[in-house]
C-alpha positions as CSV (number, residue, x, y, z in Angstrom):
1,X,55.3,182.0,132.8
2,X,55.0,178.9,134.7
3,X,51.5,179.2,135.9
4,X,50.3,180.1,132.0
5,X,52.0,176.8,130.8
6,X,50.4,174.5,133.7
7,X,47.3,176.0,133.1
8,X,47.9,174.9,129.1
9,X,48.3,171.7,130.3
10,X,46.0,171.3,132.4
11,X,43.4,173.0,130.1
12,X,45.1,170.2,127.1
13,X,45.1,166.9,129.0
14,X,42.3,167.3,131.4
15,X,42.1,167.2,135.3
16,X,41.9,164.8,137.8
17,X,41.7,160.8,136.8
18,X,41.9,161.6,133.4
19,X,44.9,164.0,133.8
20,X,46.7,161.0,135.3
21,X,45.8,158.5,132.7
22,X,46.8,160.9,129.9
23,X,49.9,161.6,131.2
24,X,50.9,158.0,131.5
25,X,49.5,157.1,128.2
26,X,51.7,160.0,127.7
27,X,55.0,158.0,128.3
28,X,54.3,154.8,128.4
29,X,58.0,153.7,129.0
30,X,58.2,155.8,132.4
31,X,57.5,152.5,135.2
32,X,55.4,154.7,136.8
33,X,51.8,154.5,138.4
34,X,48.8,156.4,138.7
35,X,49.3,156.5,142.7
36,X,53.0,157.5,142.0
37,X,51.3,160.7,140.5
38,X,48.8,161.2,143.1
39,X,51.4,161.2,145.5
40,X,53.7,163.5,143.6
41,X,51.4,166.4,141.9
42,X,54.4,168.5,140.7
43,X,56.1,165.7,138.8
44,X,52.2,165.0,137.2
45,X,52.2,168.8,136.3
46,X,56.0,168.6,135.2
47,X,55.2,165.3,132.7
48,X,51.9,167.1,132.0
49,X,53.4,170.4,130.6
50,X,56.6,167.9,129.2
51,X,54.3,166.1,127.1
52,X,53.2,168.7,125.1
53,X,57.2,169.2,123.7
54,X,58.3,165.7,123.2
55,X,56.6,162.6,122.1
56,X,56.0,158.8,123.5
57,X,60.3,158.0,123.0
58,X,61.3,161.1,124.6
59,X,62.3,162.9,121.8
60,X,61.6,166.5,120.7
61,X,59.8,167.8,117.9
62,X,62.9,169.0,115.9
63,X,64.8,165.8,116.9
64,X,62.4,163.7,115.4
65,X,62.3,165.7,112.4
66,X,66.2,165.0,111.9
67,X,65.9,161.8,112.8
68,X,63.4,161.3,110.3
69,X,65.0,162.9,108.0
70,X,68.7,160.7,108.8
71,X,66.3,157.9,108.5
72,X,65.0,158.7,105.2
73,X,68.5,159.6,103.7
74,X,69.7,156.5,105.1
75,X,66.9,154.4,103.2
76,X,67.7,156.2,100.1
77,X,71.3,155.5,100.5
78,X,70.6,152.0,101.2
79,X,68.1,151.2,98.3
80,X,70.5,152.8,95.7
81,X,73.4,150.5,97.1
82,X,70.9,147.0,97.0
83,X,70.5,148.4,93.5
84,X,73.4,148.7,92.7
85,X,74.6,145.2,94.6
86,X,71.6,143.3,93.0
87,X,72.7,144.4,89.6
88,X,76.0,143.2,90.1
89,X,75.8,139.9,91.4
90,X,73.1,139.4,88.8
91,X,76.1,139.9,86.6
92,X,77.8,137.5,88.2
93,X,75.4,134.7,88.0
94,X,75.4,135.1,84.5
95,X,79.0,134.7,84.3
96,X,79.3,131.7,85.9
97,X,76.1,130.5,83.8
98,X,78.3,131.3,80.5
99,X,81.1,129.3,81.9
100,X,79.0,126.3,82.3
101,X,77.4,126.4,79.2
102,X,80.5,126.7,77.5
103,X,82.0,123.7,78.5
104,X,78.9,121.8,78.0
105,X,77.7,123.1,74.4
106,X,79.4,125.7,71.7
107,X,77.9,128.9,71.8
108,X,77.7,131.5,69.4
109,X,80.7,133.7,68.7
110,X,79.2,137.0,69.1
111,X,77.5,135.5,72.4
112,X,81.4,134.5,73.7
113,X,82.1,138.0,72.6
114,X,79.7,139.5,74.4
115,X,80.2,137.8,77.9
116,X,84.0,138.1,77.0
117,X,83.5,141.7,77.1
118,X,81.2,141.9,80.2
119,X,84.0,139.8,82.1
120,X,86.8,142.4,81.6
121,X,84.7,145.3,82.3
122,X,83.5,143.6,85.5
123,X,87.0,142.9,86.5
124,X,88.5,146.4,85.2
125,X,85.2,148.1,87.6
126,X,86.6,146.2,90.2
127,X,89.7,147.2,90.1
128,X,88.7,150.5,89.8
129,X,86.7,150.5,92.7
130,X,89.6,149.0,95.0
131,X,91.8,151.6,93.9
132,X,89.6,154.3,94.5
133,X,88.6,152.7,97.9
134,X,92.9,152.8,99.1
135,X,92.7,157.1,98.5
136,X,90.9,156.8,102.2
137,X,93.7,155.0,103.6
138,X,96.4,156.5,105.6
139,X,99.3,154.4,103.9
140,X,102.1,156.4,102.4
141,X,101.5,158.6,99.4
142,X,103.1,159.1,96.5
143,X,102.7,161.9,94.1
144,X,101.3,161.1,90.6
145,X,102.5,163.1,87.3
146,X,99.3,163.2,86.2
147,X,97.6,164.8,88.6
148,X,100.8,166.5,91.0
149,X,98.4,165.1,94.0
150,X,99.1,163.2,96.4
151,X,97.5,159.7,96.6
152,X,98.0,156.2,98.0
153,X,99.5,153.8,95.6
154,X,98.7,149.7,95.8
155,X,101.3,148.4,93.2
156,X,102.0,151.6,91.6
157,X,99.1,151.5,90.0
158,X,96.0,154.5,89.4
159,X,92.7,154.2,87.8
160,X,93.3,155.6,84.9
161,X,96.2,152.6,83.9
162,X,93.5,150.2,84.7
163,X,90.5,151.8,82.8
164,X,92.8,151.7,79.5
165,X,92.4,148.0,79.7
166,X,89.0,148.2,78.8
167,X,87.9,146.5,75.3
168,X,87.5,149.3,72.5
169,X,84.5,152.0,72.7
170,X,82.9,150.2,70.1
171,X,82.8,146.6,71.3
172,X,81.7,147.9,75.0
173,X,79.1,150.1,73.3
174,X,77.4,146.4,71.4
175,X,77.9,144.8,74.9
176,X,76.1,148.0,76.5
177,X,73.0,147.4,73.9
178,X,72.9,143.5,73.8
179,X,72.8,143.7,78.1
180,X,69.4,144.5,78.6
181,X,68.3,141.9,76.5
182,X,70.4,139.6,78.3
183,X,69.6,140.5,81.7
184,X,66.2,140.3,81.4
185,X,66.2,136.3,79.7
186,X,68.7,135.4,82.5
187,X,65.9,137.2,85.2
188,X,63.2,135.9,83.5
189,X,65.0,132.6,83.5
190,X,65.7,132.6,87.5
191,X,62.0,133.8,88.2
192,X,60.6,131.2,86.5
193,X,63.1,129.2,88.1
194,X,61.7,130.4,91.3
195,X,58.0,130.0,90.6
196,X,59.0,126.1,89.5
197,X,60.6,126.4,93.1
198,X,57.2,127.6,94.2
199,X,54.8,125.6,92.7
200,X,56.7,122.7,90.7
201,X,53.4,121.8,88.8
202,X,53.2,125.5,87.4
203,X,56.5,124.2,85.7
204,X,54.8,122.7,82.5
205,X,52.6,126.0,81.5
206,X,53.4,128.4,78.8
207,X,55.3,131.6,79.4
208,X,52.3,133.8,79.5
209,X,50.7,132.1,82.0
210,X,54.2,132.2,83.8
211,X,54.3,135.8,83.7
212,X,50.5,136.2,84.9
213,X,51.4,134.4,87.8
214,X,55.1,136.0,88.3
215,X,53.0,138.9,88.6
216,X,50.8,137.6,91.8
217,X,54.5,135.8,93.3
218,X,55.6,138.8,95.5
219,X,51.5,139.1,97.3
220,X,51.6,135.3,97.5
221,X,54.7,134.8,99.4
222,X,53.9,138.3,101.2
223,X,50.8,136.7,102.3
224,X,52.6,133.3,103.1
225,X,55.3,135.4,105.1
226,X,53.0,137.4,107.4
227,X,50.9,133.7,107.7
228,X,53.5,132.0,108.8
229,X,54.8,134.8,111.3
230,X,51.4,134.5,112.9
231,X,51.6,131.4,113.1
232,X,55.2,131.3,114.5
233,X,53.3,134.1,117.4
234,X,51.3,131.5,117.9
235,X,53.6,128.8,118.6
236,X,55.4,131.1,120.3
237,X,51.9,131.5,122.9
238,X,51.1,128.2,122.6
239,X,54.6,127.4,124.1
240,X,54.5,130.0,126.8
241,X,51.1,128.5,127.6
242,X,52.5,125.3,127.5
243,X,54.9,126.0,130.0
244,X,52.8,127.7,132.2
245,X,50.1,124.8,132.1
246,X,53.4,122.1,132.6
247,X,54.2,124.3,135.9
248,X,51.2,124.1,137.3
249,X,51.0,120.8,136.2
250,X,53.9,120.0,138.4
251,X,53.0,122.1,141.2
252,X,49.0,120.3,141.4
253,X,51.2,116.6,141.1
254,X,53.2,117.2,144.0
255,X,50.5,118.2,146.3
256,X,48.7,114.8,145.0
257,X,52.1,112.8,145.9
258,X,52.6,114.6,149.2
259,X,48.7,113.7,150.2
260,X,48.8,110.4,148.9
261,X,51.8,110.6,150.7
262,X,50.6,111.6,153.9
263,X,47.5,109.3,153.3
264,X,49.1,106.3,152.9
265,X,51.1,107.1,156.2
266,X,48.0,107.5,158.4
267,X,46.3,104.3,156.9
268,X,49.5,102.0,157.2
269,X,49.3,103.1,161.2
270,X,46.0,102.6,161.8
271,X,46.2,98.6,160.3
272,X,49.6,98.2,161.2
273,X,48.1,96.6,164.7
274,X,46.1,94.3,162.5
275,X,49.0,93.2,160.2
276,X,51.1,92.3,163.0
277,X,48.3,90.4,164.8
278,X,47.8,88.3,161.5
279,X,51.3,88.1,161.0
280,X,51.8,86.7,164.7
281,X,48.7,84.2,164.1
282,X,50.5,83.1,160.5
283,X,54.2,82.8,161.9
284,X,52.3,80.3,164.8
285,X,50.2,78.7,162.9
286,X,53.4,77.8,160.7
287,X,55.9,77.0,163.7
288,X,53.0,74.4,164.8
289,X,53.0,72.8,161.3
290,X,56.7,72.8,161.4
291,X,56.8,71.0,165.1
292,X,54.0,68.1,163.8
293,X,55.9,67.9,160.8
294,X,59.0,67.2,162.7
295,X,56.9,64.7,165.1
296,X,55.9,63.1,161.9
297,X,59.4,62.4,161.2
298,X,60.4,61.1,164.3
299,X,57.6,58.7,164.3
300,X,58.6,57.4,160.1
301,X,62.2,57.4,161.8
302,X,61.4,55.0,165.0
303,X,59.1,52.8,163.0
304,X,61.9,52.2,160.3
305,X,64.4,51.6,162.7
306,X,62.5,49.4,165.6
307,X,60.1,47.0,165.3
308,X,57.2,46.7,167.6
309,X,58.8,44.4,170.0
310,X,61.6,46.3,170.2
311,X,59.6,49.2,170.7
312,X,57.4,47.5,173.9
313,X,61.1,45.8,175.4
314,X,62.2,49.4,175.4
315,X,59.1,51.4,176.6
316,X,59.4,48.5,179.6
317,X,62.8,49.5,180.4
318,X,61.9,53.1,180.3
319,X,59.3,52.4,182.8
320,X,61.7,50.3,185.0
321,X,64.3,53.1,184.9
322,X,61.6,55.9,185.8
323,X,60.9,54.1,188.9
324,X,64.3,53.3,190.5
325,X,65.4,57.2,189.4
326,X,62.0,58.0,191.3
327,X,63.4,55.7,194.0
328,X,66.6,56.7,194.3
329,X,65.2,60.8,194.2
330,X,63.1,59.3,197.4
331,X,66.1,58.6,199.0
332,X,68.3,61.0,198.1
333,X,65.4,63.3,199.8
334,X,65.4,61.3,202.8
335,X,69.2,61.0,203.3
336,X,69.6,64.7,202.3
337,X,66.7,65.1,205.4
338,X,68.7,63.2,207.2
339,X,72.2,64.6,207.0
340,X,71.0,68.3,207.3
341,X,69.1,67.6,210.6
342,X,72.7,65.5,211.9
343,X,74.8,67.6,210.0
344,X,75.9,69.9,213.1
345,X,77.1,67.1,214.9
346,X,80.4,67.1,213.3
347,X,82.9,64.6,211.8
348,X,81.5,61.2,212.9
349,X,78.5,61.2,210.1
350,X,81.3,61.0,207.6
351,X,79.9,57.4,206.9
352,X,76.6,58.8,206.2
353,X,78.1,61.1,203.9
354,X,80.0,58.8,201.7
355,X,76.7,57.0,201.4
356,X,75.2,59.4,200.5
357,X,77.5,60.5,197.5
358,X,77.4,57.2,196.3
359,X,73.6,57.1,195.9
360,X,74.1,60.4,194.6
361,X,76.4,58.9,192.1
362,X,73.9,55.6,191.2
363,X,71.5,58.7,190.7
364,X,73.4,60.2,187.8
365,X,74.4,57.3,186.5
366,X,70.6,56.2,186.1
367,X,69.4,59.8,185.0
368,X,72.8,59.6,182.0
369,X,71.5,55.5,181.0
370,X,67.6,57.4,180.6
371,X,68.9,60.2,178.9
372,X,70.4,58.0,176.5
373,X,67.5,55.5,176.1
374,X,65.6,58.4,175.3
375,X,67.4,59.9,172.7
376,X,68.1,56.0,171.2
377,X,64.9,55.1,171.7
378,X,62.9,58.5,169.9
């Protein structure tokens, strides 16, 4: 039995390759490849001869058939309640358009006794219908005469106590007859309300032409819709692109920064020697303008403060002073000579040694007296 269905499937969806490809065009929401099934012939057999029961969703031939079928009962249900809904809040709108016209202008009487009428059978349906909606709670019952049943009671009311506050049969019956009329001029009225909506300058045509182009509304804006959904897929690309193009984007200006980067790294080494030779020669050049600047300075200072005179008496003294200090250095040289080569004889050079301080001490006081000229003189 096995073998007869294989061969079926094989013999169906073809061999090799093509059985592969079939069987994963077969079930496309399988994550499977074509190696997976070339590496696994049983479970290619298995979907082969399991495709020919069920269809791309995994579902049977008789479960889809209910589930079309639910679907379709589902629709019907739900059309017949948009009707149903539609209608009513239609009614609706035209109450509440009654109730602004009437406090703006005086209607007719039997057009007050029409909407009067609609009113209370709107509000009696409604009451109806919540009554009828409490019979599938599970409050506590109460049993009604009328019917010895049990059912829920909200207020100790039923339906039938609220349906005998309807108008009489013959004013709902006039309402029932004037209602078409006046659902169709309050329809026509919000469709040419919505084509003045749509195209404001089609507000000024007659009503014929309003009703040719009522008639073209529903293509137009189904055109407009599915134009502006493919436009929104689109955008929706566009920004996928867009992001895509921004990532890459990103990813091509970092590897610019990091090899400017790296560029800018090898270059600032290879003149850094330079820079710091020129900035050597600049910083020197600017220290010896800064010392003949401050020569200049000392020269504007000692010609302000000495004449030439004075300048020539002290550049005398100077001279005089740099000879006895070179003197006296002579002979401190000698007497230092002197004293080391008697200076092992002992205690009776002591005389040599005070003279010798005391030169010592002329010395210093001639070196402090040329220090000071110096720094008097500039």
């Amino acid at each position: 039995m096995m073998s007869s269905a294989e061969t079926v499937s094989e013999s169906s969806l073809g061999k090799g390759d093509n059985l592969h490809q079939e069987v994963l065009a077969s079930f496309p929401l399988c994550d499977l490849t074509e190696e997976d099934l070339m590496q696994n012939p049983k479970l290619c057999k298995l979907l082969a001869t399991l495709s020919q029961h069920v269809d791309q969703t995994g579902l049977s031939a008789p479960l889809k058939t209910d589930l079309e079928k639910a679907e379709q009962k589902l629709q019907n249900q739900r059309r017949r309640w948009l009707q149903v809904e539609s209608l009513h809040r239609t009614l609706q709108e035209m109450m509440q358009d009654h109730h602004v016209k009437k406090h703006r202008t005086t209607l007719p009487p039997d057009v007050t006794m029409f909407f009067a009428t609609l009113e209370r059978c709107l509000l009696v349906a409604q009451c109806v219908r919540q009554l009828d909606l409490s019979t599938a709670t599970t409050t506590t019952t109460t049993t009604t005469p009328q019917t010895g049943t049990d059912r829920p009671s909200l207020l100790g009311l039923d339906p039938q106590q609220v349906l005998e506050l309807l108008p009489t049969e013959k004013i709902v019956q006039r309402m029932k007859q004037s209602l078409p009329k006046e659902l169709e001029r309050h329809l026509k009225t919000k469709c040419f309300s919505l084509l003045s909506y749509y195209q404001p300058d089609w507000e000024s045509e007659s009503d014929g032409l309003k009703n040719i182009k009522l008639a073209h509304l529903s293509g137009q804006l189904d055109r407009e819709k599915k134009r502006a959904e493919s436009l929104n897929e689109v955008c929706r690309e566009n920004v996928v692109l867009l992001q895509r193009q921004t990532q890459l984007y990103v990813l091509e200006l970092s590897k610019c920064i990091q090899l400017l980067q790296s560029l800018i790294l090898d270059h600032r080494l290879t003149i850094q020697t330079q820079l710091d030779h020129k900035k050597l020669e600049y910083l020197e050049a600017k220290c010896e303008l800064v010392m003949q600047k401050i020569r200049m300075e000392s020269v504007e200072i000692g010609l302000d403060t000495y004449t030439a005179d004075t300048i020539a008496a002290h550049k005398k003294i100077r001279d005089l002073l740099e000879s006895e200090l070179k003197d006296r250095q002579l002979e401190k040289q000698s007497v230092g000579s002197k004293l080391a080569s008697f200076e092992m004889l002992g205690t009776e050079f002591e005389a040599l040694a005070d003279e010798y301080a005391r030169l010592q001490g002329e010395i210093n006081v001639k070196k402090w007296a040329l220090k000071e000229f110096h720094e008097h003189a500039g």
